[in-house]
Each structure stands twice: as structure tokens, then as C-alpha cells.
N, C-alpha and C positions, 0 to 999 in steps of 0.2 A: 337101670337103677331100681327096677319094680320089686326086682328078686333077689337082692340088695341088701342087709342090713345097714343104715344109713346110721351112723355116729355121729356128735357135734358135741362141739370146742365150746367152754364162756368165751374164749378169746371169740370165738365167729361171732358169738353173740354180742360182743364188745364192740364189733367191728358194726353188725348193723345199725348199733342204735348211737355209735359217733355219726352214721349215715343222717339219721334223725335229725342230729341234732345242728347238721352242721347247712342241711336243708334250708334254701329260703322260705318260709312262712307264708312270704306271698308270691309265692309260683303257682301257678293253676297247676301243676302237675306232683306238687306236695302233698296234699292231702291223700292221691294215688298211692303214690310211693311210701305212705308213711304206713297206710293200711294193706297193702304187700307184707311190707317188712312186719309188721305187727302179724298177720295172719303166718308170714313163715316163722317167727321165734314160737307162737303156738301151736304148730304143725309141732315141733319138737316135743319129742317125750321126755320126759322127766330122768328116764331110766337111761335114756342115750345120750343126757346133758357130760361129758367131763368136764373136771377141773383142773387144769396142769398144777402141779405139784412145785412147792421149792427147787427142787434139784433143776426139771423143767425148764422154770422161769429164771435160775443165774445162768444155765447153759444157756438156754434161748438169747439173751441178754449179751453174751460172749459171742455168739454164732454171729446175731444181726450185725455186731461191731462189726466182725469181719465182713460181712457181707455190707456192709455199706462200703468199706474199705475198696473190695475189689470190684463194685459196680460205682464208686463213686460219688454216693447217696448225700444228699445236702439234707435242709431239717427235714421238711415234709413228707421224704421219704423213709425215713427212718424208724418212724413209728410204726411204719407199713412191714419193714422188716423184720421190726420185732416181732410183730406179729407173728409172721410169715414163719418164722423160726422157731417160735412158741409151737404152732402148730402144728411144727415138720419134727422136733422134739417128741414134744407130746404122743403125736401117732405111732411115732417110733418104739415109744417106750410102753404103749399099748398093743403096738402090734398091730395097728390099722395101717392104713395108707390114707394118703390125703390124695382128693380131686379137686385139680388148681386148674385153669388156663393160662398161671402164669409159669410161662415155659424159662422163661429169661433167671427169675431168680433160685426157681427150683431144680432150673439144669445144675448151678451153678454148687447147691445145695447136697445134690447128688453126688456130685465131683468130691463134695467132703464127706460127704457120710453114703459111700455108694450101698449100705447094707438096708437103707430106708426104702422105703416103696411109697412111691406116687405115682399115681394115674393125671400123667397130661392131656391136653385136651386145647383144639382153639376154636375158636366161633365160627361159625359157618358165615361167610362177607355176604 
């Protein structure tokens, strides 16, 4: 990733700071986590920020439908999807690729739109 041009989504940025918020207050490992996530949204450069677009955000919208559909998706996961979609859109129409480890929804995502590019990836156990 050194040699990399690295892109970022408001949506990622949406996503860290529900992290924030959704955070217990009194866990010894919050104030950690919260100055992480505060130090990586400032890593970001101004110039690398996107913002999906309308068109983006009603397909994005229509896609998670479906992808809740054929994975099953009850509330909680849904807004995860949205996301997911937002940002599998988004790159699409940029011409980036996204890097996910999540392999399950973005296989699934591929299968609909095989013309997008994403970089899989899983955690080393």
C-alpha cells in the first residue's frame, strides 16, 4: 500500500465515527480506540476525501435491498450493507477498486456487477 494511491469514501468516514459513538464511554480500551480512529480520519487528505453522488446513493440503496435479500440480512445488518454498496458503487463509478476483507458480501456483489474491481483480503488467524 506504500506505493499505492490510497482513496477514502465519507461513507468510511461515516462508518468510523458510528464506531465512536456507539463505543462504551467506560471501557478502558475506548479512549484507545477513539484516538486511533480520530488519528486515521486525519491521516486522510482532503484531496482523497469522495463524496458519492445521488445517482451513487439510490443505486447503492437498491443494490443493499437486494443484497440483504439474498444474504438474508435482518436490521443491524442492513445499514452495514448499505454502506457496503455505497462504496462498491461509488469506486465503480470512480474507477477505484475497494479493499475489503469482507469476502462474503463482495463475492456476492461481484456476481452482480462482475465489471467492478475489488481487492479481497482476510486476516492473517
Amino acid at each position: 500500500m506504500d506505493i499505492r494511491q490510497i482513496n477514502h469514501s465519507t461513507v468510511a468516514i461515516q462508518e468510523l465515527m458510528h464506531t465512536i459513538g456507539v463505543l462504551d464511554p467506560g471501557h478502558p480500551g475506548t479512549k484507545t480506540a477513539i484516538g486511533q480512529i480520530k488519528t486515521t480520519i486525519a491521516a486522510m487528505p482532503e484531496h482523497r476525501i469522495f463524496t458519492p453522488d445521488a445517482d451513487v446513493l439510490g443505486r447503492g440503496a437498491m443494490l443493499s435491498g437486494i443484497l440483504c435479500r439474498i444474504q438474508g440480512y435482518q436490521y443491524d445488518a442492513r445499514l452495514r450493507a448499505l454502506h457496503d454498496c455505497v462504496l462498491f458503487l461509488q469506486a465503480q463509478k470512480l474507477g477505484l477498486a475497494v479493499l475489503t476483507a469482507n469476502v462474503s458480501d463482495f463475492d456476492y456483489l461481484l456476481q452482480l456487477m462482475p465489471t467492478s474491481r475489488v481487492l479481497l483480503y482476510r486476516v492473517a488467524a
